[in-house]
Legacy VTK file of the C-alpha trace (Angstrom):
# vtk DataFile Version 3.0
C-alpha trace
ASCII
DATASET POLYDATA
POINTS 475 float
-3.182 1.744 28.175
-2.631 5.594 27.374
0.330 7.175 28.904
0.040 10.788 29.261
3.431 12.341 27.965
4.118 16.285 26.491
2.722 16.771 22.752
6.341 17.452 21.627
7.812 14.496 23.179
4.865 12.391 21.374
5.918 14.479 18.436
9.678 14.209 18.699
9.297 10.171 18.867
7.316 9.810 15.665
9.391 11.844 13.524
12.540 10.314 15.123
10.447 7.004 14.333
9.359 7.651 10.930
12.459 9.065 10.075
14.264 5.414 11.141
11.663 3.503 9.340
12.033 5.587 6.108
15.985 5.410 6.623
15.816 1.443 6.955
13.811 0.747 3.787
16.363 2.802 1.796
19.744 2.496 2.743
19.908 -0.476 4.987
19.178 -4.328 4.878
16.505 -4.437 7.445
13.072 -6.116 6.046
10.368 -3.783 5.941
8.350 -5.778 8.657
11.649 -5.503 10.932
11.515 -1.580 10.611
8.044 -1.229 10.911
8.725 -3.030 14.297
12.307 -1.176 15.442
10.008 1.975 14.074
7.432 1.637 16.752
9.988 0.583 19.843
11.675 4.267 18.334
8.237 6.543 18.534
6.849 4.798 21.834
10.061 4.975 23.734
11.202 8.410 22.792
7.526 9.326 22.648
7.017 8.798 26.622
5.920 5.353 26.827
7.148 2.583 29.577
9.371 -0.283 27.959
6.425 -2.651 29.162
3.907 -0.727 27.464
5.734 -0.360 24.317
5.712 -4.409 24.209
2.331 -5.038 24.874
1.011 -1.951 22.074
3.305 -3.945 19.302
1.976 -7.350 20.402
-1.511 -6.069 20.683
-1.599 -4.079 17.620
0.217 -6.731 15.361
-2.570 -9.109 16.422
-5.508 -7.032 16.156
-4.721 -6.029 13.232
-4.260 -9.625 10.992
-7.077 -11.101 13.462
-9.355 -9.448 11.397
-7.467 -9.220 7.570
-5.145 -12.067 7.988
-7.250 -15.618 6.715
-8.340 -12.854 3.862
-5.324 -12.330 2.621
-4.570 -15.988 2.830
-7.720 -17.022 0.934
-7.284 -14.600 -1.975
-3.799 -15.357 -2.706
-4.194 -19.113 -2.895
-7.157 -18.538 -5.343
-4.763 -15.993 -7.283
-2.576 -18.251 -7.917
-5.239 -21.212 -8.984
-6.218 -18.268 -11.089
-2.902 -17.664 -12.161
-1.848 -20.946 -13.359
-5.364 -22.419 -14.891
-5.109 -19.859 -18.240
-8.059 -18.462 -16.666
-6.857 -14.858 -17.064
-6.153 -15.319 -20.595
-10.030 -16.736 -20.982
-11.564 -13.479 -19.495
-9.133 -10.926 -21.788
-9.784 -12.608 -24.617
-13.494 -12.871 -23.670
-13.472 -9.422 -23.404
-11.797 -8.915 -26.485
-14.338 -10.736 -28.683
-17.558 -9.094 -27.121
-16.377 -5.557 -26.748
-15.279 -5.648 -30.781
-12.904 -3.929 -32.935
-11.400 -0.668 -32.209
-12.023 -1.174 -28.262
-9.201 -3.258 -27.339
-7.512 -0.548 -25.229
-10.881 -1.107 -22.910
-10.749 -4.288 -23.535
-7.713 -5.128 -21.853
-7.999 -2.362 -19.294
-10.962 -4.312 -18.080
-9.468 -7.168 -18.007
-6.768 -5.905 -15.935
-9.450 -4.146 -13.925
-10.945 -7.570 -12.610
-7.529 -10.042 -13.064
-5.439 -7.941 -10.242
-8.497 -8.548 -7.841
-6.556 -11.820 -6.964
-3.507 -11.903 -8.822
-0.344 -9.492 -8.244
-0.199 -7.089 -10.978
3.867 -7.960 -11.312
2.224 -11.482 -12.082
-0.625 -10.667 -14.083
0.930 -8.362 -16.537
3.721 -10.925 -17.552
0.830 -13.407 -18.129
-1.150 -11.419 -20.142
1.567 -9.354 -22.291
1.829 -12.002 -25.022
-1.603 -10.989 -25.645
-0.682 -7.603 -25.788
1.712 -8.670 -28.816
-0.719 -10.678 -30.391
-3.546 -7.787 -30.402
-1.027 -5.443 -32.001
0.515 -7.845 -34.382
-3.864 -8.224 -35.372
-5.084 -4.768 -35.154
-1.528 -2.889 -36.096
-2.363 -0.954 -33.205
0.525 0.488 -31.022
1.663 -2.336 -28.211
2.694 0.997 -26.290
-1.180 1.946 -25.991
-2.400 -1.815 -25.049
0.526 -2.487 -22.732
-0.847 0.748 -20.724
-4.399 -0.082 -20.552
-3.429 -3.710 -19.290
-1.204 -2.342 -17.226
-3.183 0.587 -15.561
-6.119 -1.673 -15.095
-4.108 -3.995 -13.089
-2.315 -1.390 -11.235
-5.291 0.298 -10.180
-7.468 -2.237 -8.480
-4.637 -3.718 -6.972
-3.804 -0.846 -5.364
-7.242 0.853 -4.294
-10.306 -2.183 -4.226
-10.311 -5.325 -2.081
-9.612 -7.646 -1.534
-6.459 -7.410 -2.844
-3.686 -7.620 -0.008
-3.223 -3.935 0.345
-6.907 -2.709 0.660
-7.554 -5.260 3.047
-5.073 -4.084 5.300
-5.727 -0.331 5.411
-9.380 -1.481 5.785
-8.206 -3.215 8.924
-5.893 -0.901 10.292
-8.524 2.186 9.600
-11.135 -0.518 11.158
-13.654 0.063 8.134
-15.780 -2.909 6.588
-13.912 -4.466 3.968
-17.763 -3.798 1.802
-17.458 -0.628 2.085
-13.879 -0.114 0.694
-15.002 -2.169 -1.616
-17.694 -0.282 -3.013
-16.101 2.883 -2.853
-12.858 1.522 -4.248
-14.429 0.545 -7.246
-16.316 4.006 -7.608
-12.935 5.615 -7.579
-11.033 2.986 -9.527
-13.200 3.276 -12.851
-11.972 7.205 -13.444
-8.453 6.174 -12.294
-7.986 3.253 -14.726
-9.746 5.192 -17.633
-7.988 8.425 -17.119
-4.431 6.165 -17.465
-5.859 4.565 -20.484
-6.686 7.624 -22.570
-3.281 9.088 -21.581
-1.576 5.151 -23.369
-3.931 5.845 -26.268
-1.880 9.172 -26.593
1.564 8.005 -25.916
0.781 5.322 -28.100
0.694 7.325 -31.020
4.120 9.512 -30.175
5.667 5.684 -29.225
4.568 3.579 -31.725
6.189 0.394 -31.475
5.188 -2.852 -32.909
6.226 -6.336 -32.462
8.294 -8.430 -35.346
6.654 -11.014 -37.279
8.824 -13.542 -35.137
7.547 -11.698 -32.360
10.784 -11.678 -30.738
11.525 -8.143 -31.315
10.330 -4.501 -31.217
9.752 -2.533 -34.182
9.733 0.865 -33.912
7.354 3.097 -36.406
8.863 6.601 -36.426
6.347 9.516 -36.518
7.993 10.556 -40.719
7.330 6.823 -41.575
3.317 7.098 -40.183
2.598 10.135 -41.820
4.284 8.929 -45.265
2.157 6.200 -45.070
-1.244 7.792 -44.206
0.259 10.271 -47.175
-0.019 6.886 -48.982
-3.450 5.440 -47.508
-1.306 2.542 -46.044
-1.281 1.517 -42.321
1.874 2.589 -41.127
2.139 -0.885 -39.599
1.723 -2.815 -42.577
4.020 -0.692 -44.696
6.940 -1.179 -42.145
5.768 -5.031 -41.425
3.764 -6.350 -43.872
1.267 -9.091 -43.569
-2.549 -9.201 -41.677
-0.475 -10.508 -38.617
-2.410 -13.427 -36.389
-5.578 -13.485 -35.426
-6.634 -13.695 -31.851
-9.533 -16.576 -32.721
-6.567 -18.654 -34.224
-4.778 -19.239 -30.960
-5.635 -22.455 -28.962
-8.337 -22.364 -26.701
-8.868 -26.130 -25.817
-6.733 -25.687 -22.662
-8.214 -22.875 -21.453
-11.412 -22.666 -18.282
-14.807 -21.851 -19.954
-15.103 -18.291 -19.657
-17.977 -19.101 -16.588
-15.586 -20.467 -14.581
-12.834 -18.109 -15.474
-15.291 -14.992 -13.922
-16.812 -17.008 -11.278
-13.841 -17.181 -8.563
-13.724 -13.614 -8.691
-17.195 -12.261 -9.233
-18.881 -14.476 -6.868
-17.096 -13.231 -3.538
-17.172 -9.325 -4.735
-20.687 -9.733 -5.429
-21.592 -11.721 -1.889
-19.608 -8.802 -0.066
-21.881 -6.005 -1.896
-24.649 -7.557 -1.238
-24.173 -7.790 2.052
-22.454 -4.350 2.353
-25.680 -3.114 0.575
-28.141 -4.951 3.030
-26.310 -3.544 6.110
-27.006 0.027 4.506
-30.307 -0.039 4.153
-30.647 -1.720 7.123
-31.989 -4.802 5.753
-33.920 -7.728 7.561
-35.140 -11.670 7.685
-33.908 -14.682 7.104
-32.712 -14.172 3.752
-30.587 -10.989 4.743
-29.276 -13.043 7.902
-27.996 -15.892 5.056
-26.629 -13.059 3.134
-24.880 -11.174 5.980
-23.457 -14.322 6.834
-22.046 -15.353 3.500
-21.073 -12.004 2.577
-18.698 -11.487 5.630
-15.545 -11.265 3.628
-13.687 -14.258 5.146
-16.904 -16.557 3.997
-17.005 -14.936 0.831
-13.475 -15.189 -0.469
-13.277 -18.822 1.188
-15.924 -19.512 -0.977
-13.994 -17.945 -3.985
-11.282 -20.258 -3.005
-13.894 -23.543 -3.316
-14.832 -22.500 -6.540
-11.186 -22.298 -7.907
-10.110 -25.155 -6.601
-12.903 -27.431 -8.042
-13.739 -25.193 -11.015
-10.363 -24.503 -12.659
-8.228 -27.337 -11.148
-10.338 -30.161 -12.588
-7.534 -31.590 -14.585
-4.779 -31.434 -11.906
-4.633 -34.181 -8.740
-5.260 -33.801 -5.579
-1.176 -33.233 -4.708
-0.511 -30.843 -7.933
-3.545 -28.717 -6.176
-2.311 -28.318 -3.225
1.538 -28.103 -4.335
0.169 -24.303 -6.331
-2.123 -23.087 -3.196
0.999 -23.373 -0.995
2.963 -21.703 -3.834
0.659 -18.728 -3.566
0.824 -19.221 0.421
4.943 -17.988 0.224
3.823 -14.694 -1.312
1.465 -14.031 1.295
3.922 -14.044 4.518
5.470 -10.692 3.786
2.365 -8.960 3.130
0.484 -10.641 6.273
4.020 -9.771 8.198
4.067 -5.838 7.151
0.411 -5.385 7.327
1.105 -6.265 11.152
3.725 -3.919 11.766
1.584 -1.341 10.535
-0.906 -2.206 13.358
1.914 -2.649 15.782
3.372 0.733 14.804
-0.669 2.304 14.581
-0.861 1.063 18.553
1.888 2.842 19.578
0.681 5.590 18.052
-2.549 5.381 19.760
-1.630 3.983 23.478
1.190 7.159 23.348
-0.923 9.489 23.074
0.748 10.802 19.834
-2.206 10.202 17.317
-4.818 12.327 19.062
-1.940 15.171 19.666
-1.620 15.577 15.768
-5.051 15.010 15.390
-6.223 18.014 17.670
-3.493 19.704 16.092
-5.151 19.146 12.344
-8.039 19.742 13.551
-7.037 23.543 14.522
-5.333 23.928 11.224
-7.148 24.430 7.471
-5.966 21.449 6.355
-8.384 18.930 5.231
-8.322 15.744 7.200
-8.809 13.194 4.432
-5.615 14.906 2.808
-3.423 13.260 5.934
-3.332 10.023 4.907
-2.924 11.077 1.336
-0.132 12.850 1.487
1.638 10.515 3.837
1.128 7.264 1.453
2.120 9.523 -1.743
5.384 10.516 0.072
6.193 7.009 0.868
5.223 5.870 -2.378
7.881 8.506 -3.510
11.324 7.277 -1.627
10.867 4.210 -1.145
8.765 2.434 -4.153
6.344 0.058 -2.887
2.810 1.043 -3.164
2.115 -1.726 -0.399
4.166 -0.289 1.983
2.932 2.803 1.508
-0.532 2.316 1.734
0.223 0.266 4.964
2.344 2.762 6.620
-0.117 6.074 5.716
-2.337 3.869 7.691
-0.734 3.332 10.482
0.572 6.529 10.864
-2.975 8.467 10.335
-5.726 5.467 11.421
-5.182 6.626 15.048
-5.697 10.462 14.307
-8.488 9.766 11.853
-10.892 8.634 14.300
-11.079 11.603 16.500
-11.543 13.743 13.388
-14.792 14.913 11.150
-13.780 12.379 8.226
-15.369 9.343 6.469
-12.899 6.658 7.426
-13.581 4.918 4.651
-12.938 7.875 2.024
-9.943 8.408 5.098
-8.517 4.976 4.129
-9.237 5.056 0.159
-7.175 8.282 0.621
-4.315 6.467 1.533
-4.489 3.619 -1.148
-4.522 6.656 -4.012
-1.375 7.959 -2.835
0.286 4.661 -3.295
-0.668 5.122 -6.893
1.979 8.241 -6.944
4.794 8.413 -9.739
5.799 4.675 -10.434
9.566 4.629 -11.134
13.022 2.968 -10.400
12.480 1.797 -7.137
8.948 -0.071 -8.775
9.268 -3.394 -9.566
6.444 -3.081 -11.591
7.936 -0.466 -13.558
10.487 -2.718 -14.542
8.127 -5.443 -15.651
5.600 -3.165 -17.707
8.467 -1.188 -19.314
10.778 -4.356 -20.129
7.734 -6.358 -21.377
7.000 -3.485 -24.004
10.851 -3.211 -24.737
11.157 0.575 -23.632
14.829 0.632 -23.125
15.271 4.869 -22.726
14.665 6.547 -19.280
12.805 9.065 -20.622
10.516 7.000 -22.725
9.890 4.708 -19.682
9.086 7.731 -17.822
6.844 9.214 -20.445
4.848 5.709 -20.582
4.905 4.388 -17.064
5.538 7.362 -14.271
3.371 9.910 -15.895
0.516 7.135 -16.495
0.477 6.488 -12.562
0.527 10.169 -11.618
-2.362 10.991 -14.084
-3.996 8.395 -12.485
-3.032 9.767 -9.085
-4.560 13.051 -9.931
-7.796 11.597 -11.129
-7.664 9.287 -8.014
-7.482 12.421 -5.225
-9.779 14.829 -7.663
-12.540 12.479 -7.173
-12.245 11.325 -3.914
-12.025 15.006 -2.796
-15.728 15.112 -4.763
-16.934 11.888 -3.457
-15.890 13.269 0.155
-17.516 16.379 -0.554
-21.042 14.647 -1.293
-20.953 11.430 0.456
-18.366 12.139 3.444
LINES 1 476
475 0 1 2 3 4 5 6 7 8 9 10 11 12 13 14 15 16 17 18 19 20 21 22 23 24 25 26 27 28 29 30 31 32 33 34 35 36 37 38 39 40 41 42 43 44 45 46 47 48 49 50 51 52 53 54 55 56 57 58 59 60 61 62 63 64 65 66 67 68 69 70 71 72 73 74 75 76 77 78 79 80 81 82 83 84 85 86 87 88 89 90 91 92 93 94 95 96 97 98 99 100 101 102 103 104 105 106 107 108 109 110 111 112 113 114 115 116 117 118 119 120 121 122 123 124 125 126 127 128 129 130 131 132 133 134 135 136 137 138 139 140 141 142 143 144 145 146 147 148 149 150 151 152 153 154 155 156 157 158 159 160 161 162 163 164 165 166 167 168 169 170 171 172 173 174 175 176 177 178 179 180 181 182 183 184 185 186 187 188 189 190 191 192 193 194 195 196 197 198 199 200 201 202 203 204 205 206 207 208 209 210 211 212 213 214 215 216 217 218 219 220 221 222 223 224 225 226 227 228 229 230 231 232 233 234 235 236 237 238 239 240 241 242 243 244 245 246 247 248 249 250 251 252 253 254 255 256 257 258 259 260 261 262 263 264 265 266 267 268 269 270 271 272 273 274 275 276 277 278 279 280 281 282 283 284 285 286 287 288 289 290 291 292 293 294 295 296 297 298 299 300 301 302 303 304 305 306 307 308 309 310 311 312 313 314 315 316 317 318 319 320 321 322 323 324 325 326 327 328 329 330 331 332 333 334 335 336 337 338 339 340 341 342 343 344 345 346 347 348 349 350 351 352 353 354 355 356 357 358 359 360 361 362 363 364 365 366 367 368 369 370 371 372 373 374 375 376 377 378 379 380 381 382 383 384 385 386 387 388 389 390 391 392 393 394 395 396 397 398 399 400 401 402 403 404 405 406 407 408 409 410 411 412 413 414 415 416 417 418 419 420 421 422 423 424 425 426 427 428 429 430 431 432 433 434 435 436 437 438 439 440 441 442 443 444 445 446 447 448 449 450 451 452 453 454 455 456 457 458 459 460 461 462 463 464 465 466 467 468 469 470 471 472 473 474
C-alpha cells in the first residue's frame, strides 16, 4: 500500500536510514541482516509510513524477495561445496593448464578461476587452488605474484558480477530481472574485467617477483638488480637465485582426482540450460522442444539439476551419510546470504510502499545524471566503508531497484551496474584481501595494495567502461 507523504520527509527517512545501516555495519555489533531490518523500520517510519504498514512492507518484501532467489542459492552452495571437497577444482585448473600450453598459465588459471567461483566462494576457492599457484611457479620460474592475480581476479570477478553465484542472484531478484539474462550479460562484462586484472598481475609480477622455496614453505624474493644480472648472464633469474627445474605439474597425483568431464559438468550443464532457455525466450522461440527447454532452463530446475550431477558424479566414493554430512556443511554458509539478501527486499519495499523510490527517481530523472550510474555509485560507496562486496551489491539494490523501474534504463544493465561497483578497491575491511595477499606472502601495506586494491579497481574501471558501452548499444 503507498502512503502519500512530502518528498523531503521520504527523503529525510532514507538518509536517516541509510545513514543507521552504514553506521551499524561499521562501528557496532549488529549483523548486517539485523540493520538491513532496523534500516527499513528507520526510512519507513521517519519517511511517513504507518507502524502497520512498515510491518507488512518488511514482511512482504523479505518474502518476495527469497521466494524467487532463495532454493537457488540453496542449490548452488550445496553443489559448491561437493565441488569444493571432490578435488574437482584442481581437475579443471590443471586441465586448463595442460591444453592452453606453456607461457599461458596466467590465462590459464584466470579461467579457471573464471568458472570455479560460479559455485564456490572465492575466499574458498583461492585457498584451494593456491598450492597450484606455487607449483606453476616453482615449474615455469614464473612470478607467483602474476599467477596468484589471475587466479585470484578470475574468481573475484564472476563471483561478484555472473550467476548464479549468491550475490547476482539476489540483485537479479530484488531488480526483478531473469536470472538468464544477468547471466548472459554478466559474462559479457566479466571477460574484459577478469582480463584487464590479469594483464595488470602480469605487470606487477615483474616489479614483485617472488618465488616459492624449494621446500615450498617460504617466499623468495628476486630483487629487480638480481633479474637484470642474470638476464646480463642469459640465466633465469629464478634459477640463479633457486636452482633446480622445480616440479612438474604432470608429476603430481591425479588418481584421486574427478575425470575432468565430471569436474566441468556440475557447472556447465546448468549455465548452459539457463542460456538456452534465456536465448529461446529472446527470439521468441516455440514447440515442444522449446517448452522442455524453458522448463529445464528455469534456474531453480537447472541448478537442481547441477546439484544431481554433483552428488552422483563427484561423490561416488563417499556414502550416503558422508554426502549428506558436506551438502549441509555448504547449507551453514548459505543462511547469512539468504538472510541479507532478504533485508535488502524488506528495506527495497519500504522504499517502494513510502513513496520514497519514485521521489528520487523523478528527481534523477530531471537531473543529467545517467540512471544506470545510481546503482553504481551506491554499491561502489558501500563497497568502500564497509568491505563486503555482497553487501554492497545487495544494498545498491535495494536502495535503487524501486527507482529503477520508473526510469528509461535496462534493468538488467541497471542491476549488473550494481554488481561492478562491488568490485571497487578491495582492502582491509576484505576478507578476501587477506586471503589472496597472505597466500602469496605479501606482508607490506603498500605491496598488498599495489597487488590486490589496484587489481580490483582496474577491474572496476573496465567493469563500468563497458557497461556504459554495452548500455549505450544494447540498453
Amino acid at each position: 500500500m503507498e502512503v502519500v507523504v512530502s518528498g523531503s520527509q521520504m527523503i529525510i527517512g532514507l538518509v536517516v536510514g541509510i545513514i543507521c545501516l552504514i553506521f551499524m555495519v561499521m562501528k557496532t555489533k549488529v549483523h548486517a541482516f539485523l540493520a538491513l531490518i532496523i534500516a527499513a523500520c528507520i526510512t519507513g517510519l521517519i519517511g511517513g509510513m504507518p507502524p502497520n504498514s512498515v510491518v507488512s512492507s518488511i514482511t512482504g518484501g523479505f518474502g518476495g524477495t527469497l521466494g524467487s532467489i532463495g532454493i537457488i542459492i540453496g542449490f548452488g552452495v550445496m553443489m559448491g561445496q561437493l565441488f569444493e571437497v571432490s578435488g574437482a577444482a584442481e581437475k579443471m585448473a590443471k586441465t586448463f593448464i595442460k591444453s592452453l600450453g606453456k607461457d599461458r598459465e596466467e590465462l590459464a588459471l584466470a579461467l579457471t578461476g573464471f568458472i570455479v567461483s560460479i559455485p564456490i566462494f572465492c575466499d574458498s576457492g583461492f585457498v584451494i587452488l593456491s598450492p597450484l599457484v606455487k607449483a606453476i611457479s616453482k615449474k615455469t620460474k614464473k612470478s607467483a605474484i602474476s599467477l596468484g592475480v589471475a587466479l585470484a581476479v578470475g574468481l573475484v570477478i564472476t563471483h561478484t558480477v555472473v550467476p548464479p553465484t549468491p550475490g547476482p542472484v539476489g540483485v537479479a531478484g530484488l531488480f526483478g530481472v531473469s536470472v538468464g539474462s544477468l547471466l548472459l550479460w554478466g559474462i559479457v562484462l566479466a571477460i574484459p574485467m577478469t582480463m584487464a586484472g590479469m594483464l595488470y598481475g602480469q605487470w606487477i609480477g615483474k616489479k614483485i617477483y617472488q618465488l616459492p622455496s624449494e621446500d615450498g614453505e617460504e617466499w623468495v624474493r628476486v630483487s629487480q638488480e638480481e633479474i637484470a644480472a642474470s638476464a646480463s648472464m642469459g640465466n633465469s633469474a629464478a634459477g640463479a637465485v633457486l636452482g633446480g627445474n622445480g616440479v612438474d605439474m604432470e608429476d603430481t597425483d591425479d588418481k584421486n582426482l574427478p575425470s575432468a568431464f565430471m569436474s566441468f559438468a556440475p557447472i556447465l550443464l546448468p549455465v548452459l540450460l539457463i542460456l538456452f532457455n534465456t536465448v529461446g525466450n529472446t527470439l521468441k522461440l516455440e514447440g515442444t522442444l522449446m517448452t522442455l527447454i524453458g522448463f529445464l532452463g528455469q534456474p531453480v530446475i537447472a541448478v537442481g539439476i547441477g546439484l544431481l550431477v554433483a552428488i552422483y558424479g563427484l561423490t561416488s566414493s563417499d556414502s550416503r551419510r558422508e554426502t549428506l554430512e558436506k551438502m549441509e556443511d555448504g547449507i551453514k554458509s548459505a543462511g547469512i546470504i539468504i538472510l541479507v539478501t532478504g533485508g535488502g527486499g524488506a528495506l527495497g519495499a519500504v522504499l517502494r510502499d513510502s513513496g520514497a523510490g519514485n521521489h528520487i527517481a523523478q528527481l534523477i530523472a530531471a537531473s543529467a545524471i545517467p540512471a544506470i550510474l545510481l546503482p553504481f555509485v551506491v554499491s561502489t560507496l558501500v563497497r568502500f566503508i564497509q568491505g563486503s562486496g555482497t553487501v554492497a551489491m545487495i544494498t545498491a539494490a535495494s536502495i535503487t531497484a524501486p527507482m529503477i523501474t520508473t526510469l528509461d534504463v535496462n534493468p538488467v544493465f541497471a542491476a549488473l551496474a550494481a554488481c561492478v561497483g562491488a568490485v571497487f578497491f578491495g582492502y582491509f575491511n576484505d576478507s578476501y584481501f587477506w586471503v589472496v595477499n597472505r597466500m602469496l606472502g605479501i606482508k607490506e601495506a603498500k605491496e598488498q595494495i599495489r597487488v590486490w586494491s589496484i587489481t580490483t579497481t582496474i577491474s572496476w574501471a573496465v567493469g563500468i567502461i563497458t557497461l556504459l558501452i554495452l548500455n549505450a548499444i544494447w540498453g
